[in-house]
N, C-alpha and C positions, 0 to 999 in steps of 0.2 A: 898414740902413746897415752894421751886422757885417759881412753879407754880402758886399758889396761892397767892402770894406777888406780880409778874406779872400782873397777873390780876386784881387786886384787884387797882395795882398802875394803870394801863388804865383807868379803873372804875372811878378812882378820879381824873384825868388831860380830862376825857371827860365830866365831870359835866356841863361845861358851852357851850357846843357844841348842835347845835339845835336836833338828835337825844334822849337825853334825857330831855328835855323840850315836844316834844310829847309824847314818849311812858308814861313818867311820869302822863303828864293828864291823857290818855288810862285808865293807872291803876288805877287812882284816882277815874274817873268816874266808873269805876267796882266795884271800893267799895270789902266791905267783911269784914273779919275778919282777923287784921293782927297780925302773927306771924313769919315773918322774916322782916328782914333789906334791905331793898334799898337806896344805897348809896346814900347822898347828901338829903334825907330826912329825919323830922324829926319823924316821924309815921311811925311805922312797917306795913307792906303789906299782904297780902297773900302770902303763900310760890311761888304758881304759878308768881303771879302779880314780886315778888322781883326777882326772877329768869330772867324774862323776861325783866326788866328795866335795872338790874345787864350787863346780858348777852347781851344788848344792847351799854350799856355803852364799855362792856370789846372790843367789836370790830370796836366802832365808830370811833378811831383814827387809827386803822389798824397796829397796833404794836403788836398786839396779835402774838402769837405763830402759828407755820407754821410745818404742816405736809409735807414735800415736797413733797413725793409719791404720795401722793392723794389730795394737795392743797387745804388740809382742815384745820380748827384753831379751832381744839378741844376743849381747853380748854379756850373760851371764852362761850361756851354753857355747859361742861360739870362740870367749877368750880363753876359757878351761882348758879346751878341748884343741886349741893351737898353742897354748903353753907347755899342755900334758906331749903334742907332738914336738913340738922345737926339742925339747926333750930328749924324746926318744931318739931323736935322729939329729941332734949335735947341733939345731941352729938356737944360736945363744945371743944374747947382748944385743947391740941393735939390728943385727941380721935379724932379729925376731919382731923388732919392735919398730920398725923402717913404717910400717904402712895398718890401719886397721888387719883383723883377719877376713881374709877372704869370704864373703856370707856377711859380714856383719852389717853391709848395707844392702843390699839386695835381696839375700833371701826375707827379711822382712814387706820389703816391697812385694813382693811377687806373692807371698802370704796375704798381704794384705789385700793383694788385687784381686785372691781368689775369695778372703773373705768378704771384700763387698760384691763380689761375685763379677767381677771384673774383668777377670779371665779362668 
């Protein structure tokens, strides 16, 4: 749940940072049919569109969380992108929020093993 309150607080202190004034047009201009949340506005998006504004936001100030091994910030791409889906498919409250997202530990690891060439 850290995680996700983390993120979420990036998301909302990079609102006025020029990163999300572009991608935001982006999505706009693509259009669709929206069923998730992108911060700081007030029209729901496509899951894809909110994910990518989201997880734009989550890393624009660079406070995101830090895999050291593999000097990756997982869960600036992988909270988005499990918010944007709970979303879309109705799991809400702490049916969402019960456990990390799936990838947020491991796929760093496995990244990591390939960057130091490990595996």
């Amino acid at each position: 749940m850290a995680r996700t309150v983390d993120v979420v607080g990036n998301c909302l202190a990079a609102l006025r940072e020029g990163p999300a004034g572009i991608v935001g047009a982006v999505v706009q201009e693509w259009g669709g049919n929206g069923a998730a949340t992108g911060f700081g506005r007030a029209d729901l998006l496509p899951a894809p569109s909110a994910a990518l504004l989201n997880g734009t936001l989550a890393h624009s100030l660079d406070f995101d969380d830090t895999h050291l091994p593999s000097v990756l910030h997982p869960s600036s791409s992988v909270v988005p992108a499990a918010l944007a889906a709970a979303e879309l498919f109705g799991a809400a409250g702490r049916r969402c929020s019960r456990r990390p997202p799936s990838g947020s530990s491991d796929l760093p690891a496995r990244y990591g093993g390939l960057r130091r060439g490990a595996g």
